[in-house]
PDB file as gemmi writes it, atoms N, CA and C in Angstrom:
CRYST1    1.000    1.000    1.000  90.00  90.00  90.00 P 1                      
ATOM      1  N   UNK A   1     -12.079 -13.405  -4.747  1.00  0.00           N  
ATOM      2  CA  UNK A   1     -11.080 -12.690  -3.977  1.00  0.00           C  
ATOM      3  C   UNK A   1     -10.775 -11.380  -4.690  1.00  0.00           C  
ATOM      4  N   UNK A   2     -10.142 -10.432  -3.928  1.00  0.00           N  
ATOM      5  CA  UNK A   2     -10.178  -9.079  -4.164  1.00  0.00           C  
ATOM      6  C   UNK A   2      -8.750  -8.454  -3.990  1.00  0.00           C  
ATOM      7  N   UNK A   3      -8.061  -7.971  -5.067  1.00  0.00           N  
ATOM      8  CA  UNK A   3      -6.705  -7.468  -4.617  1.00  0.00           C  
ATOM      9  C   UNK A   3      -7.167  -5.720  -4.732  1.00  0.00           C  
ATOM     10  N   UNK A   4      -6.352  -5.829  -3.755  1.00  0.00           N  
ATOM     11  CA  UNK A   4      -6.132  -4.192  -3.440  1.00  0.00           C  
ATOM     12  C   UNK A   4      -4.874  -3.969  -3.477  1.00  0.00           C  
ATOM     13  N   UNK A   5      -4.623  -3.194  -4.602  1.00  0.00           N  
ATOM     14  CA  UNK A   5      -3.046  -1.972  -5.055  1.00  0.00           C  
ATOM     15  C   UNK A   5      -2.391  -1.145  -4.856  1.00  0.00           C  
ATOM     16  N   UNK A   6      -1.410  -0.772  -3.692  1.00  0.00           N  
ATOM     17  CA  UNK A   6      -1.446   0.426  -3.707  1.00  0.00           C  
ATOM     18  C   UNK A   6      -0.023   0.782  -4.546  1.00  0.00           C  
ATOM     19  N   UNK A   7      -0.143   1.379  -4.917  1.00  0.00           N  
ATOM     20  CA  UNK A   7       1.681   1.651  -6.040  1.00  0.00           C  
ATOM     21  C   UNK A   7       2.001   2.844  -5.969  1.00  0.00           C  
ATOM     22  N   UNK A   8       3.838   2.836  -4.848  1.00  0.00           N  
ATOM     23  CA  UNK A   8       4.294   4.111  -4.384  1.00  0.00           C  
ATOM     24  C   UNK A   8       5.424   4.495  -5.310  1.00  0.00           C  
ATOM     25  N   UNK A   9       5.877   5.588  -5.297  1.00  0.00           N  
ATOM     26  CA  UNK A   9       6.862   6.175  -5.819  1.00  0.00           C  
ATOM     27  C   UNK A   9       7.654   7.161  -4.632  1.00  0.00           C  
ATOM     28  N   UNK A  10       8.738   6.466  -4.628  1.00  0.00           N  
ATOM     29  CA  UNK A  10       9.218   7.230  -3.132  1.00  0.00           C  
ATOM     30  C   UNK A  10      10.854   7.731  -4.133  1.00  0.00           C  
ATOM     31  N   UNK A  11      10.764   9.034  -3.149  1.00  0.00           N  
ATOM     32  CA  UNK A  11      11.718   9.436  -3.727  1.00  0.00           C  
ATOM     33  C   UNK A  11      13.489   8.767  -2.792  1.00  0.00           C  
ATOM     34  N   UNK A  12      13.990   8.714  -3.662  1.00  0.00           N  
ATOM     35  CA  UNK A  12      16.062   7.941  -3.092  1.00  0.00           C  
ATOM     36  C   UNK A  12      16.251   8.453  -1.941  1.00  0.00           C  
ATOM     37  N   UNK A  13      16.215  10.049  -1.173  1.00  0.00           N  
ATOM     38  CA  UNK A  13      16.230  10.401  -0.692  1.00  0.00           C  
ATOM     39  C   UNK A  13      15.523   9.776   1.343  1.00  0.00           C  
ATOM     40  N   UNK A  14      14.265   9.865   0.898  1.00  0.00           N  
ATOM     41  CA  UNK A  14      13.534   9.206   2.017  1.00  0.00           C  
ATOM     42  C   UNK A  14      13.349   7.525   1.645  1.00  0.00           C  
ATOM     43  N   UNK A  15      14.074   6.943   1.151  1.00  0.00           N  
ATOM     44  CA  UNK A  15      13.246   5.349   0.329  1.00  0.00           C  
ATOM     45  C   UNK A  15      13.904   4.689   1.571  1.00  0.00           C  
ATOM     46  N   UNK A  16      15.027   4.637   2.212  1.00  0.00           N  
ATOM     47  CA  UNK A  16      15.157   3.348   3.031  1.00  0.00           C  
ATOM     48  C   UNK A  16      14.478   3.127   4.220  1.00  0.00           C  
ATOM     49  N   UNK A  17      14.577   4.946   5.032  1.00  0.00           N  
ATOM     50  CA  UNK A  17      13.048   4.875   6.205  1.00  0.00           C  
ATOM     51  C   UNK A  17      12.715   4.622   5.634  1.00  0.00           C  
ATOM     52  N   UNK A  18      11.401   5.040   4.772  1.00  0.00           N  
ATOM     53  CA  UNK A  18      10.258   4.789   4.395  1.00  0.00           C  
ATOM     54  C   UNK A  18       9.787   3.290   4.006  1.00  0.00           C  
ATOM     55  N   UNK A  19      10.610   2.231   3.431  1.00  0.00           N  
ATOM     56  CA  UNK A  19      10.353   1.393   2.995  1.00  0.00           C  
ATOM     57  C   UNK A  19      10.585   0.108   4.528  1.00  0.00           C  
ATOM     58  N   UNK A  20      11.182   0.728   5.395  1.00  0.00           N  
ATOM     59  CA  UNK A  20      11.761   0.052   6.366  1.00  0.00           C  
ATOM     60  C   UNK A  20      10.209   0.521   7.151  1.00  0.00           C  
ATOM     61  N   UNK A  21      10.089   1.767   7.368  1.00  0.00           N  
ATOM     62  CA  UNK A  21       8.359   2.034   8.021  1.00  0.00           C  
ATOM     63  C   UNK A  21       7.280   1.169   7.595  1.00  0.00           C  
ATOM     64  N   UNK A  22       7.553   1.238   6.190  1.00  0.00           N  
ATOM     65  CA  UNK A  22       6.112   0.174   5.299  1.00  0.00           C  
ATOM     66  C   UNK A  22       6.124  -1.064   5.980  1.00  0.00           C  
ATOM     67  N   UNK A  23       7.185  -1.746   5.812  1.00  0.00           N  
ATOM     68  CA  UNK A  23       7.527  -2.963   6.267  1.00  0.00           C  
ATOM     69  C   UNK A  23       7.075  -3.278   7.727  1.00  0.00           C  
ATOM     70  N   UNK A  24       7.294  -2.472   8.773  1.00  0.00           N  
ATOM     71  CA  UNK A  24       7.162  -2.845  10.251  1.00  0.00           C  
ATOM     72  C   UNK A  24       6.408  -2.092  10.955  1.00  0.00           C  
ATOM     73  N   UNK A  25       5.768  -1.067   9.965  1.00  0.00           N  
ATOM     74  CA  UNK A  25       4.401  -0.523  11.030  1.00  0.00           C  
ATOM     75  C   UNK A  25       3.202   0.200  10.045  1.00  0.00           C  
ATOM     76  N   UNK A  26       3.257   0.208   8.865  1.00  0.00           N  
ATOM     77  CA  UNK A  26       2.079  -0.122   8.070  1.00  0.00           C  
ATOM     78  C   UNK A  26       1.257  -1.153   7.844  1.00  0.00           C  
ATOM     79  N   UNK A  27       2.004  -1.767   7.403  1.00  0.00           N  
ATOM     80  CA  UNK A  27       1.927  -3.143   6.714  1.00  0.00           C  
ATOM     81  C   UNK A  27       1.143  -3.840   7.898  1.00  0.00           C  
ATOM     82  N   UNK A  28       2.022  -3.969   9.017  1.00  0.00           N  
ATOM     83  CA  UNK A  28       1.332  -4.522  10.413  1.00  0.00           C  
ATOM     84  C   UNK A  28       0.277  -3.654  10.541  1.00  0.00           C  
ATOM     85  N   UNK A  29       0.240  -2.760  10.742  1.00  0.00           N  
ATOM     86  CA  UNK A  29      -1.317  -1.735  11.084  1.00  0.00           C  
ATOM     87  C   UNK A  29      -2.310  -2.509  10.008  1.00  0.00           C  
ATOM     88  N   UNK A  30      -1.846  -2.197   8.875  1.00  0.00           N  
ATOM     89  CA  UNK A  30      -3.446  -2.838   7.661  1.00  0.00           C  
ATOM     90  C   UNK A  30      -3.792  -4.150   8.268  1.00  0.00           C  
ATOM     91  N   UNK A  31      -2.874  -5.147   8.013  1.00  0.00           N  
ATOM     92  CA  UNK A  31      -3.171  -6.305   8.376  1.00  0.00           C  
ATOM     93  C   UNK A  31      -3.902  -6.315  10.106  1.00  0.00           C  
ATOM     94  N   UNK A  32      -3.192  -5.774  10.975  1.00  0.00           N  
ATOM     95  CA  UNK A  32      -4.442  -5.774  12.723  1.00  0.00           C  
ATOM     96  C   UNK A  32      -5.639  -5.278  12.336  1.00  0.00           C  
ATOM     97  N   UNK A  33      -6.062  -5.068  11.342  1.00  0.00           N  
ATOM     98  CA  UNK A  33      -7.521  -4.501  10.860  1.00  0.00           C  
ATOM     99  C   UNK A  33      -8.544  -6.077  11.346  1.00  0.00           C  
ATOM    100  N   UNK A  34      -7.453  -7.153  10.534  1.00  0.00           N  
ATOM    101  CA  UNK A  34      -8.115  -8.295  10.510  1.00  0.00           C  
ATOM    102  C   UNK A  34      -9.338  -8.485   9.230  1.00  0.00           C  
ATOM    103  N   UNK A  35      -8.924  -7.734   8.219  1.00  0.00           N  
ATOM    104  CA  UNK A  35      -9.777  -7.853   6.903  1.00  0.00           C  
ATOM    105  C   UNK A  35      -8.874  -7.924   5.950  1.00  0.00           C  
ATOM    106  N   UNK A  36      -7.535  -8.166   5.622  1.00  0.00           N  
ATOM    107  CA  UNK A  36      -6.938  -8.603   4.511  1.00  0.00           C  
ATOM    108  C   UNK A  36      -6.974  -9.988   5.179  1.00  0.00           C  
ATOM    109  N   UNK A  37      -6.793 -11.009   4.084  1.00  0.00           N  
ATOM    110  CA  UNK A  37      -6.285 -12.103   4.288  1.00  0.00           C  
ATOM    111  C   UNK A  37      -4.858 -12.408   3.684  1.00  0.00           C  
ATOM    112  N   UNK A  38      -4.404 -11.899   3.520  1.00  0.00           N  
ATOM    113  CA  UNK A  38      -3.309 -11.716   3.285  1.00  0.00           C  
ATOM    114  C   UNK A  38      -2.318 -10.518   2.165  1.00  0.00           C  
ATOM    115  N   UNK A  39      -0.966 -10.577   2.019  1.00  0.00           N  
ATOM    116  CA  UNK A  39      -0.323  -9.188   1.646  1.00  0.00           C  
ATOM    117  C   UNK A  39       1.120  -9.347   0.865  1.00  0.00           C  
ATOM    118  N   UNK A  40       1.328  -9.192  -0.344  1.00  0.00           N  
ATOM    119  CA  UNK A  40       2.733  -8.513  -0.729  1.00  0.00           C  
ATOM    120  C   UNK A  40       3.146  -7.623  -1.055  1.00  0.00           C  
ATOM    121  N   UNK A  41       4.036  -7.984  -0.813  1.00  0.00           N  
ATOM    122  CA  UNK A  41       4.752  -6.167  -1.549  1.00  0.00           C  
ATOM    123  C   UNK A  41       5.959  -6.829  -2.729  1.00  0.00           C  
ATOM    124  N   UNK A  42       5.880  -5.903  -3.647  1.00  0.00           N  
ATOM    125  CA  UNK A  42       6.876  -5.756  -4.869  1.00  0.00           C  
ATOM    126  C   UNK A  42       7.338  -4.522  -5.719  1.00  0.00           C  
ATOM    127  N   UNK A  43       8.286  -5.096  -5.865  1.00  0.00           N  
ATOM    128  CA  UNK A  43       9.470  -3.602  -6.138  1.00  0.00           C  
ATOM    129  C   UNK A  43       9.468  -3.630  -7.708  1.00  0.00           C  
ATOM    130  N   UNK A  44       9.272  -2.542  -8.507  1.00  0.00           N  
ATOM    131  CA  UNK A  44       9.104  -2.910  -9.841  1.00  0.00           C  
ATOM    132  C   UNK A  44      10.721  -2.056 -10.289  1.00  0.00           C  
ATOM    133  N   UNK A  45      10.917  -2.820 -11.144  1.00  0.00           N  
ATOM    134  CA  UNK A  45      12.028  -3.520 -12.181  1.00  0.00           C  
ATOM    135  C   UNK A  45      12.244  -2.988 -13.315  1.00  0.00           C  
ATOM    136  N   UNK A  46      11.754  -2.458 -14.109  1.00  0.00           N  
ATOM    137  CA  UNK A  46      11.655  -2.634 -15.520  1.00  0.00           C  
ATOM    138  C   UNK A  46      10.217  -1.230 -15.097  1.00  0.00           C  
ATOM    139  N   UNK A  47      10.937   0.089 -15.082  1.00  0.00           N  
ATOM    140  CA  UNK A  47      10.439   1.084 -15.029  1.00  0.00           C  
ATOM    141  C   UNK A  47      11.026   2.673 -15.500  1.00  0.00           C  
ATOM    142  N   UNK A  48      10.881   3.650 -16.292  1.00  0.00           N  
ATOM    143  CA  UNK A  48      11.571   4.496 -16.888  1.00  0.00           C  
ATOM    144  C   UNK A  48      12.069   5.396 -15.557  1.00  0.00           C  
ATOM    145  N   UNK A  49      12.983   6.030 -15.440  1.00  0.00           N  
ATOM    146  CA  UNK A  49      13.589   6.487 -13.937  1.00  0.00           C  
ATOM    147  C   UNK A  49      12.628   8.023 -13.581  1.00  0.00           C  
ATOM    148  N   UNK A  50      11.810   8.237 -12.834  1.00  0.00           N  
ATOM    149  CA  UNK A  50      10.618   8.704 -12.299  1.00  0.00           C  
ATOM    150  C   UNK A  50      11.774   9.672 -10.816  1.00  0.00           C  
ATOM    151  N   UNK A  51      12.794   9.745 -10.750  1.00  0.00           N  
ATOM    152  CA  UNK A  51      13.334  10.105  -9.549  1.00  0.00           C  
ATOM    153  C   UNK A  51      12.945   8.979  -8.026  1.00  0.00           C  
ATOM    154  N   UNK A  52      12.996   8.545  -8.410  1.00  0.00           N  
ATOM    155  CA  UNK A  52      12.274   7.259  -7.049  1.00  0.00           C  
ATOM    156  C   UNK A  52      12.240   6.460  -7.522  1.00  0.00           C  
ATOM    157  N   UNK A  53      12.036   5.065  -6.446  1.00  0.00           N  
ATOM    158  CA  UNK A  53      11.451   3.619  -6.677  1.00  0.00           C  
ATOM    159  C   UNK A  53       9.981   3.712  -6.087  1.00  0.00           C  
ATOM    160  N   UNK A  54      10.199   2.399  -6.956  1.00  0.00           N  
ATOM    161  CA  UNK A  54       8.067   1.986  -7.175  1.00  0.00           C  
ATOM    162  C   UNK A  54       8.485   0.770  -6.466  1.00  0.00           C  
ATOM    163  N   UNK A  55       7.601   0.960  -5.937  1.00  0.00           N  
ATOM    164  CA  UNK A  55       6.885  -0.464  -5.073  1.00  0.00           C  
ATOM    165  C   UNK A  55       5.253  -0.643  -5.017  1.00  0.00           C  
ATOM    166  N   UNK A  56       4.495  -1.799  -5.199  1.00  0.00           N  
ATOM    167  CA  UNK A  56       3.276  -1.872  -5.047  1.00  0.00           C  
ATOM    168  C   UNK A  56       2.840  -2.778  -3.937  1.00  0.00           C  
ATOM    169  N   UNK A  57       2.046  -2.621  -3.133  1.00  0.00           N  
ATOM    170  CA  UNK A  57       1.823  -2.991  -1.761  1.00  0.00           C  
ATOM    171  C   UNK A  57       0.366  -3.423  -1.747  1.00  0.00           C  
ATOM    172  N   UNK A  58       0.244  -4.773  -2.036  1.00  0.00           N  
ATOM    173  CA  UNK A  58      -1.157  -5.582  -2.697  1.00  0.00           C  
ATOM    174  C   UNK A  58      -1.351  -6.137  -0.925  1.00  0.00           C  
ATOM    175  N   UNK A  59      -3.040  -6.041  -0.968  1.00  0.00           N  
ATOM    176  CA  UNK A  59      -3.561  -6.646  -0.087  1.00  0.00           C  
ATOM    177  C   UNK A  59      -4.705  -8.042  -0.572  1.00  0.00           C  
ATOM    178  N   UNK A  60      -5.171  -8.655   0.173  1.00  0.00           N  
ATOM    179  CA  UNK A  60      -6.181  -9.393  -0.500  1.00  0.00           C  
ATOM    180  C   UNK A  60      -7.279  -9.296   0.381  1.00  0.00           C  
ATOM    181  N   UNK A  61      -8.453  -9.190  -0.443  1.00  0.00           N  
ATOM    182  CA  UNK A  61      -9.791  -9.202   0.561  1.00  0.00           C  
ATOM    183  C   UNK A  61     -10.649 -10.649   0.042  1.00  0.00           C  
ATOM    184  N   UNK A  62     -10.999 -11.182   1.207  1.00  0.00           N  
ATOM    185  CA  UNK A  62     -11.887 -12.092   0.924  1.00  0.00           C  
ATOM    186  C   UNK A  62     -13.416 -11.892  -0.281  1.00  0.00           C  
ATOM    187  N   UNK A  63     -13.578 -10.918   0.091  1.00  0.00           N  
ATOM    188  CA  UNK A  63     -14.607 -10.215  -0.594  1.00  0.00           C  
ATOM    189  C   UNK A  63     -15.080  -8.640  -0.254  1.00  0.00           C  
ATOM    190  N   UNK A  64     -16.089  -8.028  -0.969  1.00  0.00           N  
ATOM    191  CA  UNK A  64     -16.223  -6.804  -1.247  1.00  0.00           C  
ATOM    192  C   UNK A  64     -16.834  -6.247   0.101  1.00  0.00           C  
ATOM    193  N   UNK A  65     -17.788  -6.686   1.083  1.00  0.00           N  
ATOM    194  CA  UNK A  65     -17.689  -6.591   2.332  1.00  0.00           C  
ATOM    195  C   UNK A  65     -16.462  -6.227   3.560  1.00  0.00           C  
ATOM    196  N   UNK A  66     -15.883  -7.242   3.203  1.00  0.00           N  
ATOM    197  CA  UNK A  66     -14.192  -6.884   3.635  1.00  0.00           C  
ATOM    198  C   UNK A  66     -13.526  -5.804   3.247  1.00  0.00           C  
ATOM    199  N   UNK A  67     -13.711  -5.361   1.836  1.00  0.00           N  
ATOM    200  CA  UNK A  67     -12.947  -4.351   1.173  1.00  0.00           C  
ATOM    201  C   UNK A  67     -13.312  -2.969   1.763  1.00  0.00           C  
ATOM    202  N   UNK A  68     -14.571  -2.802   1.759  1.00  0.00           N  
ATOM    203  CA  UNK A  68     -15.620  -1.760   1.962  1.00  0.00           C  
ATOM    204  C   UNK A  68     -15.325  -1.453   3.663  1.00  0.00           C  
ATOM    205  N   UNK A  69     -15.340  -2.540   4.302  1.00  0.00           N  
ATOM    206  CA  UNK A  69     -15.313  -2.008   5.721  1.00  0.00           C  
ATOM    207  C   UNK A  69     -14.158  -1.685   5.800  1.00  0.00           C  
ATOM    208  N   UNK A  70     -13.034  -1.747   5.167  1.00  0.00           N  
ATOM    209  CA  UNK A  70     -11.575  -1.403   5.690  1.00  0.00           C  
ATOM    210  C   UNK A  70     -10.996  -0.125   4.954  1.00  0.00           C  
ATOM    211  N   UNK A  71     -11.925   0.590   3.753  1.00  0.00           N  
ATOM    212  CA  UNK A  71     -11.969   1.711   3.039  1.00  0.00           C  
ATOM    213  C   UNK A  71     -12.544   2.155   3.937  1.00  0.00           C  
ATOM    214  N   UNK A  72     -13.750   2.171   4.275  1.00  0.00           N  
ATOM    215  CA  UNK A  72     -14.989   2.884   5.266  1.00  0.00           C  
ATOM    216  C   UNK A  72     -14.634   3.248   6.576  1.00  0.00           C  
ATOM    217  N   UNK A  73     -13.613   2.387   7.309  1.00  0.00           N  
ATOM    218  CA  UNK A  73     -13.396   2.701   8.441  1.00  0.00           C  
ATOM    219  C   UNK A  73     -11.688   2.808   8.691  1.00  0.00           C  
ATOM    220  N   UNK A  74     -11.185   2.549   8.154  1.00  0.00           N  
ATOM    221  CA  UNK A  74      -9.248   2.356   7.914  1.00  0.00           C  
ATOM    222  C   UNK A  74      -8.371   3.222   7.297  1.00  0.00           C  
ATOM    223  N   UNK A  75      -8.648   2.748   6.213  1.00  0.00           N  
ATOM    224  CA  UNK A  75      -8.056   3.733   5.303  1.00  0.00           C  
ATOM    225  C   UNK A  75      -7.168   5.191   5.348  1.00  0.00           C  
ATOM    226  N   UNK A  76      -8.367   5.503   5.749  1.00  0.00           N  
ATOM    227  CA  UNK A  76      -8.067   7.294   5.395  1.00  0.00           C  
ATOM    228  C   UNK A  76      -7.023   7.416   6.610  1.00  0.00           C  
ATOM    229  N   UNK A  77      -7.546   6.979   8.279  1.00  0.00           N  
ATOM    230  CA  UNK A  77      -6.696   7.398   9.261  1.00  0.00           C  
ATOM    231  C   UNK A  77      -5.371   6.622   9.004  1.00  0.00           C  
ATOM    232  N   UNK A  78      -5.082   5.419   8.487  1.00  0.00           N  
ATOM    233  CA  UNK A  78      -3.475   4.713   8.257  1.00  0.00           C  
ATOM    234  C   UNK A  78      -3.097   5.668   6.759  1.00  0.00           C  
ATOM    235  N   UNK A  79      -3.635   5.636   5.870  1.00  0.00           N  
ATOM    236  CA  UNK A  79      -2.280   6.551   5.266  1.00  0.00           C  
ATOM    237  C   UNK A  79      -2.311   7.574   5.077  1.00  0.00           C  
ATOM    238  N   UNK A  80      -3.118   8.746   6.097  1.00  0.00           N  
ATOM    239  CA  UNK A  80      -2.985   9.846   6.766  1.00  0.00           C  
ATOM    240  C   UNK A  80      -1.748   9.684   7.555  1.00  0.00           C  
ATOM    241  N   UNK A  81      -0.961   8.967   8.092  1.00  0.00           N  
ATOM    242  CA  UNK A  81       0.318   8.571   8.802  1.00  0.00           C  
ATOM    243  C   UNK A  81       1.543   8.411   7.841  1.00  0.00           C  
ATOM    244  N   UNK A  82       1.252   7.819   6.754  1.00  0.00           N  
ATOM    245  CA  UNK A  82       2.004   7.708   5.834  1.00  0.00           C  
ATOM    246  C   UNK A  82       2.506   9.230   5.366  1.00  0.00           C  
ATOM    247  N   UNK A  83       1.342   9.993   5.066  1.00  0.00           N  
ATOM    248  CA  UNK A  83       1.558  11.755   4.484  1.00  0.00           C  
ATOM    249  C   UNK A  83       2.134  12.478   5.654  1.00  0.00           C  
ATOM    250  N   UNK A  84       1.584  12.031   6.526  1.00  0.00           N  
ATOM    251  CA  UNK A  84       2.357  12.842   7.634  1.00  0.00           C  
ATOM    252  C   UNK A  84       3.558  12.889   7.849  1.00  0.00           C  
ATOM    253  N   UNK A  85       3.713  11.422   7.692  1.00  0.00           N  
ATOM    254  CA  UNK A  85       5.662  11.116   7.814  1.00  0.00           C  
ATOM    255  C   UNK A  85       6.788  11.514   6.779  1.00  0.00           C  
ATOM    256  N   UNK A  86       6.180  11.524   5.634  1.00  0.00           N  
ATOM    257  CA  UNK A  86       6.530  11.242   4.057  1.00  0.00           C  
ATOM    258  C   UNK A  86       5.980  12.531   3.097  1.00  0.00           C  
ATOM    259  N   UNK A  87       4.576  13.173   3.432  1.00  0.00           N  
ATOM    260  CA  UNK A  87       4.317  14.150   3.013  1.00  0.00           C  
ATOM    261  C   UNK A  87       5.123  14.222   1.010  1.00  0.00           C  
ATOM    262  N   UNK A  88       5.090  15.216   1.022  1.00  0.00           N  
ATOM    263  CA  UNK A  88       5.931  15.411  -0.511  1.00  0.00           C  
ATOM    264  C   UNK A  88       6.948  14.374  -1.215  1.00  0.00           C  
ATOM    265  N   UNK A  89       7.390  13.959  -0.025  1.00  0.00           N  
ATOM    266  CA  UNK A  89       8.191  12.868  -0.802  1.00  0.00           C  
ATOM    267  C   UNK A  89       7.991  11.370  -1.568  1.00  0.00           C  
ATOM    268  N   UNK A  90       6.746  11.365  -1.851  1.00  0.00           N  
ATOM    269  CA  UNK A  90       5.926  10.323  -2.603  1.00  0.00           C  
ATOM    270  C   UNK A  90       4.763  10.590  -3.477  1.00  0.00           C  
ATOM    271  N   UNK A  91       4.502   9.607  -4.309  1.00  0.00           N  
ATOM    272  CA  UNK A  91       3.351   9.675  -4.761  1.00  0.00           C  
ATOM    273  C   UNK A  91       2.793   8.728  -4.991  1.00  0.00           C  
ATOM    274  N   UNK A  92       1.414   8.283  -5.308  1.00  0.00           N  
ATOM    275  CA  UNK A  92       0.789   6.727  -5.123  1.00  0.00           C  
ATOM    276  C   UNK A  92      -0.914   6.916  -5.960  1.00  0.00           C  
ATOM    277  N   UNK A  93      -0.894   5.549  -5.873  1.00  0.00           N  
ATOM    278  CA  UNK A  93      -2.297   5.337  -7.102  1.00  0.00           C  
ATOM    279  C   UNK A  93      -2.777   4.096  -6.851  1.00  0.00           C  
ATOM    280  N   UNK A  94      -3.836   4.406  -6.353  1.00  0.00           N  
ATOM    281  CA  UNK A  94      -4.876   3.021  -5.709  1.00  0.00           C  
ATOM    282  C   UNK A  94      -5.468   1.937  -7.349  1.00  0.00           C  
ATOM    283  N   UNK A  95      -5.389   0.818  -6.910  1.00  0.00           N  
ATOM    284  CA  UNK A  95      -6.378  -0.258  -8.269  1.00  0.00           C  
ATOM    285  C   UNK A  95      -6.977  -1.167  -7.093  1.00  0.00           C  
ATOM    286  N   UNK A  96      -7.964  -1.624  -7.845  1.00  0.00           N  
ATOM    287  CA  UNK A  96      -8.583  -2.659  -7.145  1.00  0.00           C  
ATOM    288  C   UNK A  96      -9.077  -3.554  -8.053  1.00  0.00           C  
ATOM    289  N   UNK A  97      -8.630  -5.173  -7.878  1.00  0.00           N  
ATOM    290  CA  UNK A  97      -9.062  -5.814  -9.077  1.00  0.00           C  
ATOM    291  C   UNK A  97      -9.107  -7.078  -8.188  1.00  0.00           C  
ATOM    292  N   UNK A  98     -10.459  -7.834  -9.643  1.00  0.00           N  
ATOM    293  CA  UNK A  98     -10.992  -8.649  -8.655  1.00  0.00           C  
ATOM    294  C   UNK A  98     -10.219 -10.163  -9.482  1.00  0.00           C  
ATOM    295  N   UNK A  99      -9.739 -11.433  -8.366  1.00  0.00           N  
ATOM    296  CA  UNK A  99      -9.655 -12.584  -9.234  1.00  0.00           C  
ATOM    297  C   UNK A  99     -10.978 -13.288 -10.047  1.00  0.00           C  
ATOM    298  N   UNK A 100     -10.050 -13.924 -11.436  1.00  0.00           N  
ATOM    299  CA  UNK A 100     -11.199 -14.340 -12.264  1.00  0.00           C  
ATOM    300  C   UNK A 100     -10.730 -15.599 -12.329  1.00  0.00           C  
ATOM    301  N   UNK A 101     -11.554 -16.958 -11.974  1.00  0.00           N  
ATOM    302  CA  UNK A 101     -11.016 -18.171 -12.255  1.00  0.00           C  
ATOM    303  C   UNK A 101     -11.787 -18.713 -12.749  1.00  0.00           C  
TER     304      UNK A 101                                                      
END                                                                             
């Protein structure tokens, strides 16, 4: 299995839309892809004050097939929506890591 990371920094200003958008029409958009198998989100805690909150918005891919088609074909147009809405007022940093059992 395959987690996918995304970790935002939204500034106080825009954070309650924005986090209220993530929640009910991102989040739903990635997932109607039908290639995560599932998704959390978490708010980090124990962070030096950056002007904003962090949140990281993990997806899971079954595998690297899955991952690839939803970079390849997804991606870019859903958080092209995100910049559009939010533009300057964020910043973010993709990881991708795989489970080891």
């Amino acid at each position: 299995m395959l987690l996918y990371n995304v970790t935002y920094n939204i500034e106080h200003a825009a954070h309650d839309e924005w986090i209220e958008w993530m929640k009910h029409t991102h989040v739903p958009a990635v997932l109607a892809t039908n290639l995560p198998i599932g998704n959390r989100i978490f708010k980090l805690l124990t962070e030096i004050d950056q002007g904003g909150v962090t949140y990281t918005f993990q997806f899971f891919f079954a595998d690297m097939d899955d991952y690839n088609t939803y970079v390849n074909d997804y991606s870019a147009r859903l958080e092209s929506e995100i910049d559009r809405r939010y533009g300057l007022q964020y910043v973010h940093f993709r990881t991708l890591l795989q489970e080891i059992v």
